[in-house]
C-alpha positions as CSV (number, residue, x, y, z in Angstrom):
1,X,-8.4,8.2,10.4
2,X,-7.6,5.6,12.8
3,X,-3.9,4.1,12.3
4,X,-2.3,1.3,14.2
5,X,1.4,1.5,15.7
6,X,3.6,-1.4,15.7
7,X,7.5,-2.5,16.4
8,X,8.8,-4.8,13.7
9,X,12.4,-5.5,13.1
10,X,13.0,-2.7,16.7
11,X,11.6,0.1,14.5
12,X,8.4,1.7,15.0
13,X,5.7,2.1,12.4
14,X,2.6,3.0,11.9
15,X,-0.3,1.0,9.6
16,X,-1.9,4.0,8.0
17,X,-5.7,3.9,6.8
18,X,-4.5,5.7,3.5
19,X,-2.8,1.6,2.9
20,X,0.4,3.2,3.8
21,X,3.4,2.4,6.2
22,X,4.9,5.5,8.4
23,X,8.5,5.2,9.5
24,X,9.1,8.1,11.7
25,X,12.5,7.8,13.0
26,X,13.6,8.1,8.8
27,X,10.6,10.4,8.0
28,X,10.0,7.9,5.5
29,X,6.5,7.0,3.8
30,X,5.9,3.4,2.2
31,X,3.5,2.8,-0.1
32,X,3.3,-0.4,-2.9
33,X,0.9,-0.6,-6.1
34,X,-0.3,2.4,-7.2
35,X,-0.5,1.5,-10.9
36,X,-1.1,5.2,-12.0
37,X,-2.5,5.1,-15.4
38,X,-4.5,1.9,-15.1
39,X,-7.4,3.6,-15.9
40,X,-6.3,5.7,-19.2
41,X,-4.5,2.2,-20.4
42,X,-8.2,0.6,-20.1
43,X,-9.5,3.8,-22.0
44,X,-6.5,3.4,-24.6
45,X,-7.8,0.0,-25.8
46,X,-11.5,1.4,-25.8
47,X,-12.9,-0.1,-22.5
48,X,-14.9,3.0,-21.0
49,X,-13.2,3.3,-17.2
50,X,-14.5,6.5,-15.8
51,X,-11.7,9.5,-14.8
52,X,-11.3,10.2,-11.6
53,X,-9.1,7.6,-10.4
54,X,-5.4,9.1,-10.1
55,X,-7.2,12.4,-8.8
56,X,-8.8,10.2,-5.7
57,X,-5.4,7.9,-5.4
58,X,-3.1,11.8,-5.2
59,X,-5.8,13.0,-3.1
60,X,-5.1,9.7,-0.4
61,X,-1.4,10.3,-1.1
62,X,-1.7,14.0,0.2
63,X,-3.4,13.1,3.2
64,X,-1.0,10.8,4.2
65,X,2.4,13.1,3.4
66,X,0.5,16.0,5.2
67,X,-1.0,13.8,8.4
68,X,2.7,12.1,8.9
69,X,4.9,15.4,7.7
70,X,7.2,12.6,5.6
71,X,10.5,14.0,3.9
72,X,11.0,10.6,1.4
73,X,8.2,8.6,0.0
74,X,9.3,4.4,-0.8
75,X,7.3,3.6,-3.7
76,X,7.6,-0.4,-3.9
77,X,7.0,-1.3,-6.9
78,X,4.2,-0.8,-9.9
79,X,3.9,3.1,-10.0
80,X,2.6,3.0,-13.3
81,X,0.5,-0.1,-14.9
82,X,1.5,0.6,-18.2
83,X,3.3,2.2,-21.0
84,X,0.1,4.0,-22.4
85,X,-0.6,5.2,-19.1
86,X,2.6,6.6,-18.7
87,X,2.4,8.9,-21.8
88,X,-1.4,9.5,-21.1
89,X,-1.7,13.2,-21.6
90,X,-4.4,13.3,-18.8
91,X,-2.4,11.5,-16.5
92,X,0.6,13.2,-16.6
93,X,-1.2,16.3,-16.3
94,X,-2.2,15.3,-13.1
95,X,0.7,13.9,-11.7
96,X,3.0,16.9,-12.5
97,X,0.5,19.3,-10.8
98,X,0.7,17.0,-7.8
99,X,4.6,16.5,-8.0
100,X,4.6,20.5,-8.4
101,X,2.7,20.8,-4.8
102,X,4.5,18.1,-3.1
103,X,8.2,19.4,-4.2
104,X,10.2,18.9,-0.9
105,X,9.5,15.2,-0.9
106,X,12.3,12.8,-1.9
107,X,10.6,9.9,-4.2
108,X,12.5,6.6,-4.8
109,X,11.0,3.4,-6.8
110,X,11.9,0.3,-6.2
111,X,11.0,-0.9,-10.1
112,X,8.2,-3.5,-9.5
113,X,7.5,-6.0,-12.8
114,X,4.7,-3.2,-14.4
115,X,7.8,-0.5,-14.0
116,X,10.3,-3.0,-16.7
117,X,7.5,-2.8,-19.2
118,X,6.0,1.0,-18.7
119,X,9.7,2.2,-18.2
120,X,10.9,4.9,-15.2
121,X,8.5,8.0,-15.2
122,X,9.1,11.3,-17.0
123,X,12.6,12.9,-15.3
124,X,10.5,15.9,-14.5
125,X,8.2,14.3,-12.0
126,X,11.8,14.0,-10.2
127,X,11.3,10.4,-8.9
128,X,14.7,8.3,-8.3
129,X,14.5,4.8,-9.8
130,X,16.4,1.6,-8.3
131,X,16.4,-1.9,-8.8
132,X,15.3,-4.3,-6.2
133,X,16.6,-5.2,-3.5
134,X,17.3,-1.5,-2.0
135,X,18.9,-1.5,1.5
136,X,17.7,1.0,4.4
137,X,18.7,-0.6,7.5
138,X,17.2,-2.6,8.8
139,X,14.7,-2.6,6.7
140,X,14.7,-4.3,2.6
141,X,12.6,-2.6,-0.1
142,X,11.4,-4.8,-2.8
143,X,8.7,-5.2,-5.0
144,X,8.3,-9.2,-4.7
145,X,8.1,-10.6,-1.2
146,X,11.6,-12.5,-0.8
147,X,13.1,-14.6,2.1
148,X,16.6,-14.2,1.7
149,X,18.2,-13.5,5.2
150,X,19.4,-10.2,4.3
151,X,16.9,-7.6,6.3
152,X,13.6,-7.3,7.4
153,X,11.7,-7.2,3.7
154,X,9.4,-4.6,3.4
155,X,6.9,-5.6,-0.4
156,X,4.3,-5.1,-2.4
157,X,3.4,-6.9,-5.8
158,X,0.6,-9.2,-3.7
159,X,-1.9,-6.9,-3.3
160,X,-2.8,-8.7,-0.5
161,X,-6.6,-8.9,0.6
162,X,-8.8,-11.0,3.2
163,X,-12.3,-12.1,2.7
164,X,-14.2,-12.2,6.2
165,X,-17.3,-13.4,6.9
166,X,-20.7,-11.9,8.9
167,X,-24.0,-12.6,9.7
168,X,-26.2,-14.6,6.9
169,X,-22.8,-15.4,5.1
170,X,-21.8,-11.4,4.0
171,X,-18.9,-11.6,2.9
172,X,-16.6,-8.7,2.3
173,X,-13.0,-8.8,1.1
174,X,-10.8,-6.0,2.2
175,X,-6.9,-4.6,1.7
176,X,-5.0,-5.7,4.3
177,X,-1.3,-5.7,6.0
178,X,0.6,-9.0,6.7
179,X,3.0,-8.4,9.0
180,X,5.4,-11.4,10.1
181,X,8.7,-12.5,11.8
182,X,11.1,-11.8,8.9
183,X,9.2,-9.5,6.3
184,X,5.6,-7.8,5.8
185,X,3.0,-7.6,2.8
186,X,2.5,-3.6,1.9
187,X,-1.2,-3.1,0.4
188,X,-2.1,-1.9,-3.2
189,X,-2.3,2.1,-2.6
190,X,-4.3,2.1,-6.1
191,X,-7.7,1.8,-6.3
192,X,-8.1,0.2,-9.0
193,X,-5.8,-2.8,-8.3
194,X,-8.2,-5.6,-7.6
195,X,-6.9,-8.0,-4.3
196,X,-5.4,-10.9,-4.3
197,X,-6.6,-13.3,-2.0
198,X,-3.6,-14.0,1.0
199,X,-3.7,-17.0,4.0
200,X,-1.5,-15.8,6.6
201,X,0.8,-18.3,7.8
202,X,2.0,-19.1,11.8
203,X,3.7,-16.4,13.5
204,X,1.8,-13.4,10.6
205,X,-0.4,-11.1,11.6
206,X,-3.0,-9.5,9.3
207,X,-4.4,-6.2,9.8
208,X,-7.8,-5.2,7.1
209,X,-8.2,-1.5,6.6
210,X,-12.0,-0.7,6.6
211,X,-13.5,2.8,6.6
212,X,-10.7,4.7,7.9
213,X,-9.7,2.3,10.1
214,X,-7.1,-0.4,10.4
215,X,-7.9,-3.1,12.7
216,X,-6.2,-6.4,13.5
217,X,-8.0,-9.9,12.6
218,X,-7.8,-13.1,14.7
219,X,-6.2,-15.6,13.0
220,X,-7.0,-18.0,11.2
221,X,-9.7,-16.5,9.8
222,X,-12.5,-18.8,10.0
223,X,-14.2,-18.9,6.7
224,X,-16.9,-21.4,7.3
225,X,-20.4,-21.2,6.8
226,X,-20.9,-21.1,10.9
227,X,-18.8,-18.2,11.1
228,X,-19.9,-15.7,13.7
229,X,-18.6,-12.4,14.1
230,X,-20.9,-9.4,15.9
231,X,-19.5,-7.4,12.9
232,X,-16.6,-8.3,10.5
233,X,-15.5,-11.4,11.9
234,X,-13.5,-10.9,15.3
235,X,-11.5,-8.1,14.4
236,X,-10.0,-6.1,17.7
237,X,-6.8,-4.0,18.1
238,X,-5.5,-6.9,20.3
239,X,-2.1,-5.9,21.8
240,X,-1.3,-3.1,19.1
241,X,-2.8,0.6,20.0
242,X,-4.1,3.1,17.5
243,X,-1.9,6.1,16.6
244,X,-2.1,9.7,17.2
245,X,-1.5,10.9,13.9
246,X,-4.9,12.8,13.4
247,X,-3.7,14.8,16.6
248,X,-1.0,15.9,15.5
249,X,1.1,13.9,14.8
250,X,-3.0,-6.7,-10.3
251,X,0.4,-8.0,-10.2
């Protein structure tokens, strides 16, 4: 895993390759999106989704709460898609294993707009549930991206994506990190979210996580047929570096 370190709002975080944001100095883990269940409510309505997709997601999860050593997780928004995936009997199953192995973890949700229609999760899975906004200066956890002067916003909901372009017109649309002056775009940590399409604006800088990696794109991102880029588009760690962590360290 390759992750990227940046400074925004005079903290220092981390863009992990899991589609997760590290905040060391409050041992804190952010993710957005997971939409457990998504899966079991498509199965529920007799649309044949294969299993496997919460065990892969918790799978991701553990490997970023055991690379970074977190002692609170930020869920922003959308940890279940639904209420038939919240009573799934599969589901649950898996997530209270999971919740069993990763006990010493504080868990707090920032209810997302999925969260007011599935309701909070089982008490035993021992997750704290708030309303948005939720204040950690100097950051703000919310589900919906917000401009409202009162923090740095840290959100989700977006499941913000990029499509770049290659040689012969491939084009390939990844998850990605917006990052700019006054708040930042978390990816989906789900895998079976779907992306929705996001055009950075002036003074935003998008970072696309891509086989273990997350690298930073030029902007704008040139989407033209006469795009060139020697791989996907110009994508380069520019003035960012990548982390040490491996040593040790649908809306």
């Amino acid at each position: 895993m390759t992750d990227l370190m940046l400074r925004i709002a005079g903290e220092e975080v981390y863009l992990l390759a899991e589609r997760a944001l590290w905040w060391p100095n409050a041992s804190t883990l952010v993710v957005a999106d997971l939409h457990w269940g998504k899966a079991s409510t498509f199965r529920a309505v007799g649309i044949p989704i294969p299993i496997g997709t919460t065990s892969d997601d918790l799978a991701r999860l553990d490997s970023a709460l055991t690379r970074t050593g977190a002692r609170r997780m930020v869920v922003l928004g959308d940890l279940f898609h639904a209420k038939a995936g919240r009573v799934a009997s599969h589901t649950l199953a898996e997530l209270r294993r999971w919740r069993s192995l990763a006990a010493p973890v504080e868990i707090l949700l920032v209810r997302g707009n999925h969260d007011r229609h599935s309701g909070d999760p089982p008490s035993d899975l021992r997750i704290n549930c708030v309303n948005a906004p939720a204040f950690v200066p100097p950051f703000v956890f919310r589900h919906e991206p917000a401009d409202r002067g009162d923090g740095y916003g840290l959100a989700g909901h977006v499941h913000p994506g990029i499509t770049l372009m290659g040689r012969g017109l491939q084009r390939e649309t990844l998850p990605c990190f917006v990052i700019g002056p006054l708040g930042a775009l978390i990816p989906a940590f789900g895998s079976f979210t779907g992306l929705g399409l996001v055009e950075p604006g002036p003074g935003d800088r998008a970072f696309v996580v891509v086989e273990g990696e997350v690298l930073e794109v030029s902007l704008p991102v040139d989407l033209g047929p006469n795009a060139y880029p020697a791989e996907l588009h110009e994508v380069s760690h520019a003035e960012s570096r990548g982390s040490g962590l491996d040593h040790g360290v649908e809306h």
